[in-house]
N, C-alpha and C positions, 0 to 999 in steps of 0.2 A: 652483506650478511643476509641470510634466507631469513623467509620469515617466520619460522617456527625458532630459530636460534635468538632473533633480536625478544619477541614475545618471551621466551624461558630467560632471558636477562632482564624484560621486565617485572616479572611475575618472580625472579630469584627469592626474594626478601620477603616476600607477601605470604602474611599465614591464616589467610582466611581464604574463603572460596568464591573461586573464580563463576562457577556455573552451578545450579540448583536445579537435579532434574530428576524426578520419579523419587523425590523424600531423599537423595544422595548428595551431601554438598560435597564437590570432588571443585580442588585447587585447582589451576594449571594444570601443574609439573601432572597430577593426576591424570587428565584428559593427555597429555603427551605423551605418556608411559603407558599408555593403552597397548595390546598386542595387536598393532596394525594390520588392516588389508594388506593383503599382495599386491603390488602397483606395478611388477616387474612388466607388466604388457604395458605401463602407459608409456608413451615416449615426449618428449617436451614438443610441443607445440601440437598434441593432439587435440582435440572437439571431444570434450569428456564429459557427459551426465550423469550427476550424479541425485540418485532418488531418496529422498530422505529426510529431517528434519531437524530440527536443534535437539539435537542429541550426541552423547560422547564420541561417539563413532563418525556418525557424519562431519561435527566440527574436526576432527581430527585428521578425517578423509581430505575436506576441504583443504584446510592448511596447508597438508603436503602437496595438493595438486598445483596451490598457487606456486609452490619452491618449485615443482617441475615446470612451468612456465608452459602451462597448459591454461585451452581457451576450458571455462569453466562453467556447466550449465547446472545453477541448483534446480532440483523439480520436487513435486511431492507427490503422492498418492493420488490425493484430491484429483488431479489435474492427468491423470491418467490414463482416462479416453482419446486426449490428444498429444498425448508424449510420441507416438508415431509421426504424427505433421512435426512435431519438437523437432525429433531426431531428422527428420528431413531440411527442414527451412534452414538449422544450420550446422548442416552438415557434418553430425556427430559420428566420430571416431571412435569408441566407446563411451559402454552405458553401467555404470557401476550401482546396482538394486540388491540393495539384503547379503552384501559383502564380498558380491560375487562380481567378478570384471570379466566382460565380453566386448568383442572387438567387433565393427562393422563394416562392411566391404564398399565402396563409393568409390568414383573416380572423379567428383566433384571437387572444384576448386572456388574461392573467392578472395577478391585483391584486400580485402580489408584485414583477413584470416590470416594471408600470405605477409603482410604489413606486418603484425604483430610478430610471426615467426621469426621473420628479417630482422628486427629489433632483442631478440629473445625473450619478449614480453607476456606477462602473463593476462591473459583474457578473462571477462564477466558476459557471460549471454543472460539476460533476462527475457522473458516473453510480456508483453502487453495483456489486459484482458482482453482484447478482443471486442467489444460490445461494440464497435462500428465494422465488424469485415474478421477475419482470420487475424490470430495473434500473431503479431511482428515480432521479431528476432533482431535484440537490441544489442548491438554488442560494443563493451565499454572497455577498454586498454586498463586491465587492471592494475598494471603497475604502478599506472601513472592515477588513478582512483585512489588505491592504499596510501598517498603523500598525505592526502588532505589530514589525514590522523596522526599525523609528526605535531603535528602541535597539540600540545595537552590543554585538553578541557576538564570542566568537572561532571562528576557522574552520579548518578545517582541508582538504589536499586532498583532493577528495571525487569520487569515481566516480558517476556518477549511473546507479545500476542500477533505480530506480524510475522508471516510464515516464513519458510526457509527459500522459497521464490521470488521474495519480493523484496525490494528496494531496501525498504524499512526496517523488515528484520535482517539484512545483512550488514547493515549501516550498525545496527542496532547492536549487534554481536562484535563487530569490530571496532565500533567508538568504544566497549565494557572492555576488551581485550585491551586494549592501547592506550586505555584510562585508569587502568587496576578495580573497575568497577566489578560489580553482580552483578547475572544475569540470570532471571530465574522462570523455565520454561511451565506453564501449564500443562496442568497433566489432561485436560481437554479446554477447548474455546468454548463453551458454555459461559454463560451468566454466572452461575453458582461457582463453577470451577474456580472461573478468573478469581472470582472474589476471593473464595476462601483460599487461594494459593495467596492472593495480595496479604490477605490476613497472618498466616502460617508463616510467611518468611518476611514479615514488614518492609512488602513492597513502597517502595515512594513513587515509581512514576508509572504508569499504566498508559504507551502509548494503543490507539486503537484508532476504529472508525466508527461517523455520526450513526449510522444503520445500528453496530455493537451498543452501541451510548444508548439508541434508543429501547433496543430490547433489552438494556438494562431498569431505563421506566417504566417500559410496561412490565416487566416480571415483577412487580413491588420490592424489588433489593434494595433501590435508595430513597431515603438513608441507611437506612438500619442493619443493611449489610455490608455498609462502605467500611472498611477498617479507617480507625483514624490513622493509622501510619503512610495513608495514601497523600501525596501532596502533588501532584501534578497528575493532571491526563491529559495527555496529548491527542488530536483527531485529527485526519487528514483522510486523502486517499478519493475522496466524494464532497458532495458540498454539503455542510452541516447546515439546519435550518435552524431558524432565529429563535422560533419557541420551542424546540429542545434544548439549545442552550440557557434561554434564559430561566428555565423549570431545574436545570442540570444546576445552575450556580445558584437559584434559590433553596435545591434541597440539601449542597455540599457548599457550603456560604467560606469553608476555610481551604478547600481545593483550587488550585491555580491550571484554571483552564488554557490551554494553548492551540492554537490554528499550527498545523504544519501544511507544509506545499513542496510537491514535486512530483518528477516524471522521470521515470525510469530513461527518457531520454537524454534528461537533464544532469542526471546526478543529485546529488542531496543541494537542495539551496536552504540559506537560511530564510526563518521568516522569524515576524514581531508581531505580537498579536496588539492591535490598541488598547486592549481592555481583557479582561477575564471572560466576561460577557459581552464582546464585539467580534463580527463576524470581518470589519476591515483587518488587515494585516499590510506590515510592509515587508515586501519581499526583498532580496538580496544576499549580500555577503560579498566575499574576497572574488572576484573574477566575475562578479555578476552583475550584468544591465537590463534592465524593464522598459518597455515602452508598450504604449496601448496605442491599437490601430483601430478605426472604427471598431472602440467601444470593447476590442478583444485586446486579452493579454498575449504578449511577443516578449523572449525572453535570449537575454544572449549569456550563456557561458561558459568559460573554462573548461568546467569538468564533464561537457557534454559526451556523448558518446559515442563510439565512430564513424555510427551508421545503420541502418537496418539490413539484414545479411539476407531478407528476403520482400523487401520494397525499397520502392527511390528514398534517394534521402530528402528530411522535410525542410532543410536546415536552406535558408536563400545566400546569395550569394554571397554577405557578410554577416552568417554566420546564426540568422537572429530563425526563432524556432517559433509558431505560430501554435501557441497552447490550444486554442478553440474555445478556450474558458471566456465568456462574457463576463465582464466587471463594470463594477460602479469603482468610480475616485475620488478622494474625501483627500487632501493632505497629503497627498506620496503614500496613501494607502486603499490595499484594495481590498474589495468584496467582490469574490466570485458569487455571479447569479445563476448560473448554469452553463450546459455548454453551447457551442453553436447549433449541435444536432436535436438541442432540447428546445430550441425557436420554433412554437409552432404559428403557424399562417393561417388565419381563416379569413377568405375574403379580402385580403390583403394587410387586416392587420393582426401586428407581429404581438407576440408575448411569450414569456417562458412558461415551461412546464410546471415548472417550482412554483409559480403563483397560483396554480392552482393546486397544488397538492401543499400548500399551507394552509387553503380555505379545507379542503379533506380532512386534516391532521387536528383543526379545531373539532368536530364535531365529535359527538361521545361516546366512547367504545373505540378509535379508529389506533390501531395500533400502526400500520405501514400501509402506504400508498404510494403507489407508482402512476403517474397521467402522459400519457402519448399521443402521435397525430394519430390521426389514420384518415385516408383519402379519400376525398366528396366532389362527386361528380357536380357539386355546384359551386362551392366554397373554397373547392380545394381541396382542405381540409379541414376534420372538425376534431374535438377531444374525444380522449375517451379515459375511463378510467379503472384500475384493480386497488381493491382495499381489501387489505387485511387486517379482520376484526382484533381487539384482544382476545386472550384465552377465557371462554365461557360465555363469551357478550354476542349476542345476536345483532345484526344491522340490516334495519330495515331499509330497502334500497331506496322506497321512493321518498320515505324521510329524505335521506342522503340529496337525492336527487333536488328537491326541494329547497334543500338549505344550500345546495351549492347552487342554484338559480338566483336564491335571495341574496348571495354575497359576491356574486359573479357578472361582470359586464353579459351581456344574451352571449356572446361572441366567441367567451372562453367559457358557457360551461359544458356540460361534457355531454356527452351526447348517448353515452353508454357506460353503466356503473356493472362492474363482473367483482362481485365479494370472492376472495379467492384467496391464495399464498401469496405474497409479494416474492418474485425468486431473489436470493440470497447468495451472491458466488461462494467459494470459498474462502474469498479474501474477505468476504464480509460488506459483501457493498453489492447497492442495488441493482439488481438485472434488469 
């Protein structure tokens, strides 16, 4: 059965709405019955991008690209600058932008591409963000992806504040579709937005990231803007730091905070967070093994993805995938501390980034900080650091500088303070 047929026999009986977007609650059968793009250029097993966001048309778009068992690239606007290396790395067939289908000329091939075709299977490319080198080109066997969602779970109404390129919000879109849930799009990622849509349509679950969370503190929204119908926020994507959580569940003391975890390599895995207020989680689910190698997380499973269509694959010989996320372990549960590339060296001893930019995040006014190496012709290397003020608060550097001497081994403090912008990707997580 395609999958726009088995959906419309889900959704037959359901008389409330499926999707909330621009003040329009539209069912299913609504979003179905749209007057569709022309697809007559696409052919099954083409490399097809499509630009756009959770909205009627793109979800609809989407849907039928999967029935034509086409490899399928969501992208957005945002991300726009680099949709040319997109369309190169995997070797896209057409690009479907503002309802318009164009075809591209290539005589490039790849065994992985070729695979799916031979199978008649439908393809997922994601792109990585990139913050270690050029984004890699993920590509996951969609067919074999959409199974995990045969089994019915419970749903809840859910904000879709993860974009139309990312893991999260397509998981996100297709657990609500397959679950008879809501899903209800912001009408901008703002602070303010998020909220007052949470409020307007009695969202309950707000998945996001710790960076979102935090410029939700510093704008003074919480509490007093939090709607009570909010019961879950979920954070992932980045490592969330211990006194933004612990601030987050003293000012929303009845919200059930959740850790998630994953990689676009990986596929969706389950996690358990210990606590509301605990940054350990246990990772796993149905197909999924952990193990920690000096002190890193290595993850093996099922629903991993076929391969990267424009680097080697990372996956060793049985199969196990090397996150680079450093962790502590307490009881079969973990705390990510950073990642390996956040291990800075001075002089030979080792420490993460994140421990200092906790000491930063204590001090008064500091709304975002980001701390990096940078390279010493004696040491190695030494700190450095970008803070970004709250809105109106001045920060005096060599205060700063002072208190992070006072609370800092000599070794790790920074050696240079730049008050500036912390960059912010699109996805919402720290550059």
């Amino acid at each position: 059965m395609q999958l726009l047929d088995k959906l419309a026999e889900i959704w037959n009986t359901i008389d409330y709405p499926f999707f909330i977007h621009n003040g329009s609650q539209l069912r299913f059968q609504d979003i179905a019955s749209q007057n569709p793009i022309d697809l007559s250029l696409v052919k099954s097993g083409d490399v097809v991008a499509i630009i756009g966001d959770f909205n009627p048309s793109s979800i609809l778009t989407l849907l039928r690209l999967i029935d034509l068992a086409v490899i399928v690239i969501p992208l957005t606007t945002e991300t726009s600058n680099e949709h040319e290396y997109f369309f190169e790395s995997a070797l896209v067939d057409v690009v479907i932008k503002d309802g318009v289908v164009s075809r591209r000329t290539h005589s490039k091939t790849h065994e992985l591409i070729d695979v799916l075709r031979v199978n008649g299977h439908a393809g997922l490319v994601l792109f990585s963000t990139g913050t270690t080198g050029r984004p890699k080109a993920i590509l996951h066997d969609l067919t074999l992806f959409l199974k995990r969602f045969e089994t019915p779970r419970p749903t809840l109404r859910t904000i879709n504040f993860l974009l139309f390129d990312h893991i999260g919000g397509i998981n996100t879109l297709l657990h609500t579709l397959f679950n008879k849930g809501v899903v209800v799009a912001p009408e901008a990622r703002t602070v303010d937005s998020v909220l007052d849509t949470c409020r307007k349509y009695d969202v309950e679950a707000l998945p996001t990231t710790p960076t979102f969370l935090r410029m939700m503190l510093m704008s003074g929204a919480i509490p007093e803007k939090v709607p009570s119908c909010l019961k879950i926020i979920t954070y992932g994507t980045e490592r969330m730091d211990q006194p933004t959580l612990d601030e987050l569940c003293r000012l929303l003391p009845v919200v059930d905070f959740r850790q998630t975890f994953g990689m676009s390599e990986l596929g969706i895995v389950r996690v358990k967070s210990e606590a509301r207020d605990s940054l350990f989680m246990k990772v796993g689910g149905e197909g999924v093994k952990t193990k920690v190698v000096n002190n890193v997380l290595q993850i093996q499973s099922q629903s991993r993805m076929l391969g990267y269509l424009n680097a080697p694959s990372p996956f060793d010989s049985e199969g196990w995938y090397d996150t680079k996320d450093v962790v502590e372990e307490k009881n079969n549960y973990y705390k990510v501390v950073g990642r390996e590339s956040d291990v800075i060296n001075v002089g030979g001893l080792k420490f993460m980034a994140s421990d200092v930019e906790l000491v930063a995040l204590d001090f008064p006014g500091v709304s975002l900080v980001k701390a990096y190496p940078k390279q010493n012709p004696i040491t190695g290397q030494h700190v450095e650091l970008t803070v970004q003020p709250r809105e109106g608060v001045s920060i005096d550097k060599d205060s700063l500088m002072s208190y992070m001497k006072s609370k800092l081994q000599p070794h790790m403090a920074p050696k240079r303070i730049k008050i500036d912008v912390v960059n912010i990707g699109h996805r919402f997580k720290k550059g």
